[in-house]
BALOBA-1460 file (C-alpha; in Angstrom, 3 decimals):
// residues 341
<rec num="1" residu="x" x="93.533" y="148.863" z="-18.736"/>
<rec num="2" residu="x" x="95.349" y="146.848" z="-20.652"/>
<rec num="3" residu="x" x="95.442" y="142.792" z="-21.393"/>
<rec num="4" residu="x" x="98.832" y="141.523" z="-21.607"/>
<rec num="5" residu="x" x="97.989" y="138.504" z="-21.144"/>
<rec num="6" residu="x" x="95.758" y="135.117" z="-22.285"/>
<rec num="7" residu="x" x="94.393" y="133.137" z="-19.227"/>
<rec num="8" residu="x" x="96.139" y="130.793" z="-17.436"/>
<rec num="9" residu="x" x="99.079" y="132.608" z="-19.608"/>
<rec num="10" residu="x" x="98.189" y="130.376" z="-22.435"/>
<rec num="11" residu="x" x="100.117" y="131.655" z="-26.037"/>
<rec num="12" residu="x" x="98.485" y="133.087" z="-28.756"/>
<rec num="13" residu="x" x="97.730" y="131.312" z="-31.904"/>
<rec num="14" residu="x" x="100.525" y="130.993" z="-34.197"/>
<rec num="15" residu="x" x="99.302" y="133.032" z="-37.818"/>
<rec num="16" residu="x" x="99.999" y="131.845" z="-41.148"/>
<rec num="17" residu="x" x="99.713" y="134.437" z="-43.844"/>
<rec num="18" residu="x" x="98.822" y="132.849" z="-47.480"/>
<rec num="19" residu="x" x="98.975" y="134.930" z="-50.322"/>
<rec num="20" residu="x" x="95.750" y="134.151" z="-52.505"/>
<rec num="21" residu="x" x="97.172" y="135.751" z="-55.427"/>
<rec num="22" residu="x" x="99.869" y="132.799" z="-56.118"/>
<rec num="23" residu="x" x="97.373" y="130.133" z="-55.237"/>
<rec num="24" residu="x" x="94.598" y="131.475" z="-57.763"/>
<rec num="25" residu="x" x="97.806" y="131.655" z="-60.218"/>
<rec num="26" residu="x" x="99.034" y="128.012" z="-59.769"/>
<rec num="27" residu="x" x="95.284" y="126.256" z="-59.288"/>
<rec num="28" residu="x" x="93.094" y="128.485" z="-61.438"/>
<rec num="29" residu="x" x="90.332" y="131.275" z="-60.227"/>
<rec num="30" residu="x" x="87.843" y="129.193" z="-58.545"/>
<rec num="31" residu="x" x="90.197" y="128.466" z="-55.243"/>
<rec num="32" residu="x" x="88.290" y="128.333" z="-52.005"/>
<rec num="33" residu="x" x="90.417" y="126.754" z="-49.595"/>
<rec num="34" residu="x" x="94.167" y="127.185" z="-50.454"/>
<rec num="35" residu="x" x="96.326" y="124.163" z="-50.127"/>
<rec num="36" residu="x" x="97.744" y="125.544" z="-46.515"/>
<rec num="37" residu="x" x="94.760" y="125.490" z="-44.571"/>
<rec num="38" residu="x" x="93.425" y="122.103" z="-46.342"/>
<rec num="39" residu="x" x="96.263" y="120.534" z="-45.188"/>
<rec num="40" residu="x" x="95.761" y="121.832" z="-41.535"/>
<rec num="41" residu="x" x="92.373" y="120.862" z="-41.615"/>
<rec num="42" residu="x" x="93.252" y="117.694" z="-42.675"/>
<rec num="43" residu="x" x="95.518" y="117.765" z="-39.629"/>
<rec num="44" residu="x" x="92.781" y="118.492" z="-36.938"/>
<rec num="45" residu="x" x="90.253" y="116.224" z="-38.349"/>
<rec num="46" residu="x" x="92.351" y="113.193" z="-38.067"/>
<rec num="47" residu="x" x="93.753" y="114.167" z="-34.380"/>
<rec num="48" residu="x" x="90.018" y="114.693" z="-33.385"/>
<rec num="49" residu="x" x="90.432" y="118.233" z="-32.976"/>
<rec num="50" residu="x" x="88.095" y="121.061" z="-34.108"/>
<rec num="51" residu="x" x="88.220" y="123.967" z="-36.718"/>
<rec num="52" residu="x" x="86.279" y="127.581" z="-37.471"/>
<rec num="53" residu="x" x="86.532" y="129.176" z="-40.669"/>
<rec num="54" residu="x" x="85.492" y="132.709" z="-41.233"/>
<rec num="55" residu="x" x="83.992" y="133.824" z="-44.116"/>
<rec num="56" residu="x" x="82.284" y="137.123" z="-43.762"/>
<rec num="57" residu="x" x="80.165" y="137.328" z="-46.215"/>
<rec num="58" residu="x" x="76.903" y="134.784" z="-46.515"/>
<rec num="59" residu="x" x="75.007" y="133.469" z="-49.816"/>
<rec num="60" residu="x" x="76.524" y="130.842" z="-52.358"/>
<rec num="61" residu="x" x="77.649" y="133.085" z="-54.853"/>
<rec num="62" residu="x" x="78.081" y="137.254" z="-54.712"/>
<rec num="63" residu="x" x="76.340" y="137.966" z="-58.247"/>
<rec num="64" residu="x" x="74.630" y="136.111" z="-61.547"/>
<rec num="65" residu="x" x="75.165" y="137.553" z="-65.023"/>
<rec num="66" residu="x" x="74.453" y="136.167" z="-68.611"/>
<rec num="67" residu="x" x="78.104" y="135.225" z="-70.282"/>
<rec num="68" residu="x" x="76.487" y="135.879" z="-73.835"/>
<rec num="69" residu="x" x="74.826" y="139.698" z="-73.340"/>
<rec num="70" residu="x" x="76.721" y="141.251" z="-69.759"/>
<rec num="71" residu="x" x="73.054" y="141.322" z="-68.046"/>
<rec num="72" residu="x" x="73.340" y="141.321" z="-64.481"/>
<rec num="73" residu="x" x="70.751" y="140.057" z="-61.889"/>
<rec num="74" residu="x" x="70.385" y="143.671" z="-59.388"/>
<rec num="75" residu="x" x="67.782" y="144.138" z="-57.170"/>
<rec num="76" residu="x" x="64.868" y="146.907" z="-58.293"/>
<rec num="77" residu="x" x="64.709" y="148.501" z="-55.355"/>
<rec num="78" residu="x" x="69.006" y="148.730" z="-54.048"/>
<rec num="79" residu="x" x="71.619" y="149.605" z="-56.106"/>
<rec num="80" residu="x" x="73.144" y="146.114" z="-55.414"/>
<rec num="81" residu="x" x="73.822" y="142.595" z="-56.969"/>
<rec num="82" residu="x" x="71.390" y="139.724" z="-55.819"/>
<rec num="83" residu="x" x="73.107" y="137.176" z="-53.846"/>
<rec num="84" residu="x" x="72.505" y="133.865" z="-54.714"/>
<rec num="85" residu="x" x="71.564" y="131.384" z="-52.288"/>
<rec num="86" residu="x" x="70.563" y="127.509" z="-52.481"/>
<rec num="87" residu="x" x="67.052" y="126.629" z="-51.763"/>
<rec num="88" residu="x" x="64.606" y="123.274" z="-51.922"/>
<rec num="89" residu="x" x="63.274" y="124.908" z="-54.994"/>
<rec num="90" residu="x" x="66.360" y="125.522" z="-56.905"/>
<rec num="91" residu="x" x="68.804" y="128.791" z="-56.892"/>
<rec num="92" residu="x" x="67.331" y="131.722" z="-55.726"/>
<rec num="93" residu="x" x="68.800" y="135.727" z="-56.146"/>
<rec num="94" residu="x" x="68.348" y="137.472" z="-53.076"/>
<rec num="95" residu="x" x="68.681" y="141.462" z="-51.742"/>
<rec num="96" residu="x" x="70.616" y="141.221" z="-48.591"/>
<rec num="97" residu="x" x="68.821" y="144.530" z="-47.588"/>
<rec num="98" residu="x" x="65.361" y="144.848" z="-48.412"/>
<rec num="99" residu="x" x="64.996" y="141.229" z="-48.768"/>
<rec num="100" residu="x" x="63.430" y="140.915" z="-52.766"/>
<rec num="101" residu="x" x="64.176" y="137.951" z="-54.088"/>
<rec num="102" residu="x" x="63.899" y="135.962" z="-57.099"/>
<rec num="103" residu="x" x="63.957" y="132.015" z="-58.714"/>
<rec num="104" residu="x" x="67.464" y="132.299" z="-60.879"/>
<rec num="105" residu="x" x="66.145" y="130.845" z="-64.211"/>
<rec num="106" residu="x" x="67.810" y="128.388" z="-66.514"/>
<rec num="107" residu="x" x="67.834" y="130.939" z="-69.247"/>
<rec num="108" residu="x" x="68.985" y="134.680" z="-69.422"/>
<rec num="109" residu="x" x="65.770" y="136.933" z="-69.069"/>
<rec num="110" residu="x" x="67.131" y="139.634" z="-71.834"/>
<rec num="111" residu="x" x="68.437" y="137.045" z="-74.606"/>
<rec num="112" residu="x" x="67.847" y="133.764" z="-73.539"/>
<rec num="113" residu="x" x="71.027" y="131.996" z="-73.638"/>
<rec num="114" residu="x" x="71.733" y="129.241" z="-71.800"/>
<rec num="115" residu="x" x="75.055" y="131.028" z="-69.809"/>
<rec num="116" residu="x" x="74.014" y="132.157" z="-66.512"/>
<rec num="117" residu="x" x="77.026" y="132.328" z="-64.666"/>
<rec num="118" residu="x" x="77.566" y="132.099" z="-60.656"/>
<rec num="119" residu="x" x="80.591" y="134.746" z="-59.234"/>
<rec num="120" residu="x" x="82.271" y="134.922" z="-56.337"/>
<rec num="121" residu="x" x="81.015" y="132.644" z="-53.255"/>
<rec num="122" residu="x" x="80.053" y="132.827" z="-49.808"/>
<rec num="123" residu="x" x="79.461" y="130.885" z="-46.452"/>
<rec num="124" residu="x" x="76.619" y="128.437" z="-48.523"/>
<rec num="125" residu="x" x="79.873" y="127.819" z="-51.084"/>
<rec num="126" residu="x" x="82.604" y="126.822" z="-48.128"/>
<rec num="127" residu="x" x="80.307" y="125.251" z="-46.542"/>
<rec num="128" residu="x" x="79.639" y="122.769" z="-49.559"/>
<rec num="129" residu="x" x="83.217" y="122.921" z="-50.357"/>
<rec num="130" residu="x" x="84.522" y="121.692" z="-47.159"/>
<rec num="131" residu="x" x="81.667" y="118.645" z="-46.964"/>
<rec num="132" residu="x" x="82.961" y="117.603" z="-50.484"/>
<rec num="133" residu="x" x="86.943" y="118.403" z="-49.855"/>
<rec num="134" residu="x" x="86.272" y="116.212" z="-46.175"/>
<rec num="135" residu="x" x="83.260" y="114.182" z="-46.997"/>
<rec num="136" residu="x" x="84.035" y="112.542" z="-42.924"/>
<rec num="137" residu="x" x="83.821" y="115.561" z="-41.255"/>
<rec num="138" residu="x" x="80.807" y="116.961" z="-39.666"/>
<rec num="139" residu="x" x="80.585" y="120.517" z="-40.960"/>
<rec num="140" residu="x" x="77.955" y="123.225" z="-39.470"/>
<rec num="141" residu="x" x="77.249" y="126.587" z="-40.459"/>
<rec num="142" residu="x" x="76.142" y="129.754" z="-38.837"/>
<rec num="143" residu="x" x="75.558" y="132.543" z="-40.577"/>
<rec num="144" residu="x" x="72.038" y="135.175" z="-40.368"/>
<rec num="145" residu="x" x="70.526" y="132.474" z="-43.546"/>
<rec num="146" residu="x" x="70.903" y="129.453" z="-40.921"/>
<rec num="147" residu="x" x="69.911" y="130.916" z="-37.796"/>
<rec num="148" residu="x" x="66.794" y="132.713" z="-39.133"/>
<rec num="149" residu="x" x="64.484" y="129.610" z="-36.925"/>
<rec num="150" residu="x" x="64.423" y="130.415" z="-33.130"/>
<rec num="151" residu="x" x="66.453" y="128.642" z="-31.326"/>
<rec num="152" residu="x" x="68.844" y="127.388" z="-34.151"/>
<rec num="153" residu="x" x="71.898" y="129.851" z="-33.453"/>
<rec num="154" residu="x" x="72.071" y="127.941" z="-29.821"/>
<rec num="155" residu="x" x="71.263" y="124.537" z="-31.150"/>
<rec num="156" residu="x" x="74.227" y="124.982" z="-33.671"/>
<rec num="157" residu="x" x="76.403" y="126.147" z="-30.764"/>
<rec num="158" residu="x" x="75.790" y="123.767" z="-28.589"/>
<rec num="159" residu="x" x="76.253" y="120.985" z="-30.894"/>
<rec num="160" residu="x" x="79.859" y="122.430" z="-31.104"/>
<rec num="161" residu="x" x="80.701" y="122.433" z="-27.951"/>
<rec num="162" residu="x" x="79.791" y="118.811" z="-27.541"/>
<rec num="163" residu="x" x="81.865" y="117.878" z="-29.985"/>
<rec num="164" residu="x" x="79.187" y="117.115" z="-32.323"/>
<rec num="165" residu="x" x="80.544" y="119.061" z="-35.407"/>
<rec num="166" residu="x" x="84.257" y="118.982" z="-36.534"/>
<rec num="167" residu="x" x="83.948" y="122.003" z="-38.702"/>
<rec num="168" residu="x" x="81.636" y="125.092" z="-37.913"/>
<rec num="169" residu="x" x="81.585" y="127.759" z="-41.040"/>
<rec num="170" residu="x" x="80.295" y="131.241" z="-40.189"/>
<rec num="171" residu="x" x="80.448" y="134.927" z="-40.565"/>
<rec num="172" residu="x" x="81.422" y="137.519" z="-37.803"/>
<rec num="173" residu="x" x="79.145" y="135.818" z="-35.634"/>
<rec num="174" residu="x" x="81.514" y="132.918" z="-35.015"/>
<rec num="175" residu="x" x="84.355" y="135.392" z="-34.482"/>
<rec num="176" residu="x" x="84.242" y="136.736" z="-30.791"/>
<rec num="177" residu="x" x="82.871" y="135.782" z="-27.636"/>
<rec num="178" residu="x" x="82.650" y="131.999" z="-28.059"/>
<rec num="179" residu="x" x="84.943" y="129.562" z="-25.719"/>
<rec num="180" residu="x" x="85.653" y="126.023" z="-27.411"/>
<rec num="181" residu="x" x="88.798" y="124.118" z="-26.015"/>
<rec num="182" residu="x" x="89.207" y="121.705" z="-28.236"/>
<rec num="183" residu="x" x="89.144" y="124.286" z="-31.429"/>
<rec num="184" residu="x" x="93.372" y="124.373" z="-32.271"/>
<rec num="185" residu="x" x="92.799" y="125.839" z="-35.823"/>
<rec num="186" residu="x" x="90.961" y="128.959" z="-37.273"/>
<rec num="187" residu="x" x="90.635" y="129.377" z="-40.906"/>
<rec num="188" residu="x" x="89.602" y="133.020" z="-42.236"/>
<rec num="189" residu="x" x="88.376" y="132.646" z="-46.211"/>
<rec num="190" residu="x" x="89.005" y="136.294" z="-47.435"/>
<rec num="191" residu="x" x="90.547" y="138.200" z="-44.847"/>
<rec num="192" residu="x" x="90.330" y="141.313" z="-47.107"/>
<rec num="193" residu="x" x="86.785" y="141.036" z="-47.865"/>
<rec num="194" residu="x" x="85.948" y="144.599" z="-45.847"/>
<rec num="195" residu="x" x="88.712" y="146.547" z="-47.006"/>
<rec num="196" residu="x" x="87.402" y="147.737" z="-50.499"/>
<rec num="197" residu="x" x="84.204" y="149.049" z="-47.999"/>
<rec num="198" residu="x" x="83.817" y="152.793" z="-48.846"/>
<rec num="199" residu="x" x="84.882" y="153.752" z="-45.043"/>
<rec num="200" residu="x" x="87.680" y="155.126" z="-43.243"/>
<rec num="201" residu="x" x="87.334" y="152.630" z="-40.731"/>
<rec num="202" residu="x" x="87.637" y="149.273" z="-42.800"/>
<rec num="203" residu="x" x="91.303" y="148.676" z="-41.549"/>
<rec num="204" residu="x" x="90.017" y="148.883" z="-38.359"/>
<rec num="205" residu="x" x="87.364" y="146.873" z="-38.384"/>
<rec num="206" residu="x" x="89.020" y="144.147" z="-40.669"/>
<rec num="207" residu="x" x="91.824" y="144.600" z="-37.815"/>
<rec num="208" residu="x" x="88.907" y="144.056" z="-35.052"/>
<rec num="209" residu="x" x="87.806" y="140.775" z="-37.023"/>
<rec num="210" residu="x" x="91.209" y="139.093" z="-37.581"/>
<rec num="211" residu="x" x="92.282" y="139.013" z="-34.011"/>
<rec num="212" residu="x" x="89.138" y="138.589" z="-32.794"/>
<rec num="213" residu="x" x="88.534" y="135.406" z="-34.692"/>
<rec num="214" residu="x" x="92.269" y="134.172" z="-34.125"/>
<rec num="215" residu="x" x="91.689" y="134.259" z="-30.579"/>
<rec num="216" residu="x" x="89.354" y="131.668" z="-30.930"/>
<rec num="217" residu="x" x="91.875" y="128.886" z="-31.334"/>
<rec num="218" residu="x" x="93.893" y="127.508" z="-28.374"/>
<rec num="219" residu="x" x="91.775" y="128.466" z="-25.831"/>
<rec num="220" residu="x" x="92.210" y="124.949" z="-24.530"/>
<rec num="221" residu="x" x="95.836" y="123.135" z="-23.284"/>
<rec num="222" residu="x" x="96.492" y="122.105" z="-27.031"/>
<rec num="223" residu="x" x="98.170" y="124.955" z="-28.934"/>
<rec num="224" residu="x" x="96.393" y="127.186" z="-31.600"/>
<rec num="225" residu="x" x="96.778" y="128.310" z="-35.186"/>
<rec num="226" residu="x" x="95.273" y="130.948" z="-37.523"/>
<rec num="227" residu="x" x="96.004" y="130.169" z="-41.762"/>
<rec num="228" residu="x" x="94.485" y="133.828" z="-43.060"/>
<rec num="229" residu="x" x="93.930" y="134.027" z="-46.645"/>
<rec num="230" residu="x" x="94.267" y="137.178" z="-48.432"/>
<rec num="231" residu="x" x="94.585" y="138.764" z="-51.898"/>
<rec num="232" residu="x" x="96.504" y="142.138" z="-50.009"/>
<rec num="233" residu="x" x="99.296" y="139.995" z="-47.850"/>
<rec num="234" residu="x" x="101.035" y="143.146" z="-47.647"/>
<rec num="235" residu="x" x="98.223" y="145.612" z="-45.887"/>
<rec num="236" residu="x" x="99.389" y="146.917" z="-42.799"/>
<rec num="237" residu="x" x="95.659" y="146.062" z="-40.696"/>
<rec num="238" residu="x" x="96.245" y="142.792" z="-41.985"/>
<rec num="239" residu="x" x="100.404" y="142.347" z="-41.284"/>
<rec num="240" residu="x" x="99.640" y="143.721" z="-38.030"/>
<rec num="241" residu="x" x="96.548" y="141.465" z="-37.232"/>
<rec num="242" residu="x" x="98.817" y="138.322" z="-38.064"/>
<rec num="243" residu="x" x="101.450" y="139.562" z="-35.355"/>
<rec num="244" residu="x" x="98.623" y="140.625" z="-33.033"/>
<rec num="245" residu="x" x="99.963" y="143.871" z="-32.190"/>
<rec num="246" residu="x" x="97.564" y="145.852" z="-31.595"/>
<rec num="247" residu="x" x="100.320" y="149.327" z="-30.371"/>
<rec num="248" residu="x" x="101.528" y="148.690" z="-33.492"/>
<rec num="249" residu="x" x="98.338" y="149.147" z="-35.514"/>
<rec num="250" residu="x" x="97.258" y="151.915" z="-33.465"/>
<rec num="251" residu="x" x="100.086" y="154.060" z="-34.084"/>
<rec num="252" residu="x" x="99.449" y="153.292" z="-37.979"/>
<rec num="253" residu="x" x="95.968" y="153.896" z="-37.918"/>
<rec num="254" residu="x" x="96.427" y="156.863" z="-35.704"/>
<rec num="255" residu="x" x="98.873" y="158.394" z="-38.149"/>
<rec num="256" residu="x" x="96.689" y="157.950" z="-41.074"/>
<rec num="257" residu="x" x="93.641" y="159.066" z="-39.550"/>
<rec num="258" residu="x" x="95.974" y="162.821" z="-38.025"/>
<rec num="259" residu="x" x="97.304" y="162.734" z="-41.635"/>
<rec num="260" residu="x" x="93.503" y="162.558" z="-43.565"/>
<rec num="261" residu="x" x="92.032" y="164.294" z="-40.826"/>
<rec num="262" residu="x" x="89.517" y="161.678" z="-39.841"/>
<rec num="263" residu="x" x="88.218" y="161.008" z="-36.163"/>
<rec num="264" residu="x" x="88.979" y="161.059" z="-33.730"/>
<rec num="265" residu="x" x="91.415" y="163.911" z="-34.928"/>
<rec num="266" residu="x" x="87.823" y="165.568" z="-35.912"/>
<rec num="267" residu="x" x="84.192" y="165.078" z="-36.055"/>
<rec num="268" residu="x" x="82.794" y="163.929" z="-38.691"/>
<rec num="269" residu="x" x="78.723" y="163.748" z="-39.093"/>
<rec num="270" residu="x" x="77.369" y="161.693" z="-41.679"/>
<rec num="271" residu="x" x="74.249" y="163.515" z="-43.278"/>
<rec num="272" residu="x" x="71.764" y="161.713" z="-45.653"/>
<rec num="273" residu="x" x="69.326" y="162.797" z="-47.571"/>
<rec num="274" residu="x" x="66.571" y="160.229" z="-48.963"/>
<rec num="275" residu="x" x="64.433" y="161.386" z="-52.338"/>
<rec num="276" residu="x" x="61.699" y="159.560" z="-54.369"/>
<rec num="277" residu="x" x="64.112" y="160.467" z="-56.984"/>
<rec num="278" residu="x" x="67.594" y="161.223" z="-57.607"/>
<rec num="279" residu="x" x="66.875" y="164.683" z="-58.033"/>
<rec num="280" residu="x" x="64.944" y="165.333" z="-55.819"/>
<rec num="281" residu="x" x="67.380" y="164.014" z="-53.261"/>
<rec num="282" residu="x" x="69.928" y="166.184" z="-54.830"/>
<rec num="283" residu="x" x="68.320" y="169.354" z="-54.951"/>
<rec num="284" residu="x" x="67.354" y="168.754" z="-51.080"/>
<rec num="285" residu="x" x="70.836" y="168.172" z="-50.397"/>
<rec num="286" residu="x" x="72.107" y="171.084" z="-52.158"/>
<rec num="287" residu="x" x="69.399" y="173.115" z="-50.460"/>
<rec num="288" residu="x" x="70.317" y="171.997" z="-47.114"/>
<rec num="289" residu="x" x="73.780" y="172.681" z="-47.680"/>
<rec num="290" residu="x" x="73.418" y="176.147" z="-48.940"/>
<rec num="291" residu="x" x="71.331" y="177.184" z="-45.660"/>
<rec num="292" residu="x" x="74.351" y="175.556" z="-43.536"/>
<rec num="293" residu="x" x="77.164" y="177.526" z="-45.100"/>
<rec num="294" residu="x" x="75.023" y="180.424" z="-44.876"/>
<rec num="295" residu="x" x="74.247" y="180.364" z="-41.366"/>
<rec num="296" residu="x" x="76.451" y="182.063" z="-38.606"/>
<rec num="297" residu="x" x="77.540" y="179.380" z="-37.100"/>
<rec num="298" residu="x" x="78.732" y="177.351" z="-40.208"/>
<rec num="299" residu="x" x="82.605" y="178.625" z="-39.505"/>
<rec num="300" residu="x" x="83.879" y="176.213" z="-37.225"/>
<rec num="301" residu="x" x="83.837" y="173.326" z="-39.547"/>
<rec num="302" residu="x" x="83.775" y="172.507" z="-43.491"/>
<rec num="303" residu="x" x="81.327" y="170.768" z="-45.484"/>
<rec num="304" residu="x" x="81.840" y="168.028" z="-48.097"/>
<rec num="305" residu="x" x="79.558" y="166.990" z="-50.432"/>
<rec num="306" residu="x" x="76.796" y="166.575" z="-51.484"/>
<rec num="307" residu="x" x="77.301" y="163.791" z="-53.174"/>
<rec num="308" residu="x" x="75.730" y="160.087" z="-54.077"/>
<rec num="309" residu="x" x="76.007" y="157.733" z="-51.298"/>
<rec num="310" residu="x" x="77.519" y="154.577" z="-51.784"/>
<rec num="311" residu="x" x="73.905" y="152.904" z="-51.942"/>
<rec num="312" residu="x" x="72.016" y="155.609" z="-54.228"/>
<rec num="313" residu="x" x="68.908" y="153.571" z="-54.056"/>
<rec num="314" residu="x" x="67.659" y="151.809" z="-51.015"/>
<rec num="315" residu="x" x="64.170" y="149.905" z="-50.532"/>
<rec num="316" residu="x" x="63.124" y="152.062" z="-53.626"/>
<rec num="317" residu="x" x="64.165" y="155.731" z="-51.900"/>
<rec num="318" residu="x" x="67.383" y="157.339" z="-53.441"/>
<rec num="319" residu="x" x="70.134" y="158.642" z="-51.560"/>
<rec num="320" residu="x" x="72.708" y="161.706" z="-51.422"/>
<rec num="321" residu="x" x="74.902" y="162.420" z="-48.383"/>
<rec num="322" residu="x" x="77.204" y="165.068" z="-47.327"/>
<rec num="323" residu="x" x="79.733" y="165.296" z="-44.043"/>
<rec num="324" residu="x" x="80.042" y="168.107" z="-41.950"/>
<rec num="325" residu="x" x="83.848" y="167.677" z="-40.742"/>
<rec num="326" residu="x" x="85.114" y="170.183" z="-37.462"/>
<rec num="327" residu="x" x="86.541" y="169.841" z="-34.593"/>
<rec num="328" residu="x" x="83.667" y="170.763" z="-31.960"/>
<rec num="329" residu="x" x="80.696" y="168.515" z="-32.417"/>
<rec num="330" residu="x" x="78.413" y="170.603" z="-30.800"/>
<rec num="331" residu="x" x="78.894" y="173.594" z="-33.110"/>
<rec num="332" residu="x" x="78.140" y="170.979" z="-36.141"/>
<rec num="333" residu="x" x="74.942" y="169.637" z="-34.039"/>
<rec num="334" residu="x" x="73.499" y="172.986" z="-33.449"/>
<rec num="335" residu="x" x="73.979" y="174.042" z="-36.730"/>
<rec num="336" residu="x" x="71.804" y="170.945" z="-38.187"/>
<rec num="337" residu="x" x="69.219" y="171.884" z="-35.260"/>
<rec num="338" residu="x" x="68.855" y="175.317" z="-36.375"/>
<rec num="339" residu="x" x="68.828" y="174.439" z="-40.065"/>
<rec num="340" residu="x" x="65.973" y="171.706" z="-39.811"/>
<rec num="341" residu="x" x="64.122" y="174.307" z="-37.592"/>
């Protein structure tokens, strides 16, 4: 089934598409919140109306580095930059998956020059932006750093819906499922933020996000709009998202995926293999797939890889995947049964 329609026939949000690219050019690289959906913030804070923005990625800033010597603050046990988040103490640098974290010094650890530099931002960043850009507004923020104390995700909800906050900041988690009648406007920070994900399935999902999130506004009588800010105003996921039509991005994404050969034209399994080191990972993995495309059953489908996954150390283990891509799944799952027998 199908739904044509929004309750009580209600329209969908009007979609404004702003093209980050000329706004970075005429106001410099540290832009947050481009000058379109300022002004329609503007616009809902002084009619006593309510706004979400979406940005889905938490922290302050995305990475530290020294200016002077290139040194970058990673985490020892992920193949990934630190994310710097505020704290009572001062900055700290923080693993978003194994959860090692550190106190950012006032120095650079290699050469000691005073030039650590913050990159890139996050929720903890637009959330301080928008309290200094709108210093009357009540602005909230839900993301997995401000929700970690039980019973804060409803608190922060709940203060919402009573009108409480003007301005409620979040990730994905503010982006579906929620009901608030008096939110007319819907801000999204980087709309292209999943796109560059190593995945067949990032237009899809970044697809998935936009509409969801721009049905959040005008879910009440007063009528909605979504300002999406984006460095790629001419992706089709994200074109399509602004119309909301979601036949049209399914014949698209359809096409592409027949054309690539990506499910659900085929199977595809996922297969990785975790090593104290990298080679031992490796040699596992080209072990494992010798024994598949020497077993008897290995001609219904082709194997790819192996290769280092896009994390090639996590918590401490190192990584190396390959993909078994056919069209029966069964004949790929029986094959891994027998081969780990």
């Amino acid at each position: 089934a199908t739904l044509e329609r929004r309750v009580l026939d209600r329209p969908l949000a009007s979609v404004r598409l702003v093209n980050m690219r000329e706004e970075y050019a005429d106001q410099g690289p540290d832009v947050v919140i481009s000058r379109a959906l300022a002004s329609a913030v503007d616009d809902r804070l002084q009619r006593g109306e309510q706004v979400l923005v979406l940005l889905n990625r938490r922290g302050y800033a995305t990475a530290v580095f020294c200016r002077q010597c290139g040194d970058a603050f990673e985490c020892p046990n992920c193949t990934i930059s630190l994310t710097v988040h505020t704290a009572r103490q001062g900055w700290r640098a923080r693993c978003h998956y194994c959860n090692y974290s550190m106190t950012v010094p006032k120095t650079c650890r290699k050469c000691a020059a005073p030039y650590l530099e913050h990159v890139g931002f996050g929720t903890e960043k637009d959330e301080q932006h928008l309290r200094d850009r709108f210093p009357a507004a009540r602005v909230g923020r839900i993301d997995r750093d401000s929700v970690r104390r039980k019973g804060a995700l409803a608190s922060l909800l709940s203060r919402f819906a009573a009108g409480e906050l003007d301005v409620l900041v979040g990730t994905q988690m503010i982006a579906k499922g929620h009901d608030f009648p008096r939110v007319t406007l819907v801000g999204v920070i980087s709309a292209d933020v999943g796109l560059g994900v190593a995945d067949f399935r990032a237009g899809e999902r970044t697809f998935q996000l936009l509409t969801q999130v721009a049905g959040r506004a005008g879910r009440g009588e007063r009528v909605g709009e979504a300002v999406v800010q984006t460095l790629y105003p001419e992706h089709y996921s994200i074109q399509l998202a602004c119309r909301q039509d979601y036949a049209a991005f399914f014949e698209r994404e359809v096409a592409y995926r027949r054309g690539m050969r990506y499910p659900p034209t085929v199977a595809l399994v996922n297969v990785v293999v975790r090593g104290r080191s990298f080679e031992e990972a490796m040699g596992t993995a080209n072990d494992v797939v010798q024994r598949l495309k020497s077993s008897t059953a290995s001609g219904g489908f082709i194997i790819l890889g192996p290769a280092p996954a896009p994390l090639v150390r996590l918590r401490g283990e190192h990584r190396v995947q390959f993909f078994l891509k056919g069209a029966r799944r069964a004949d790929m799952r029986n094959a891994l049964k027998t081969m780990l027998a």
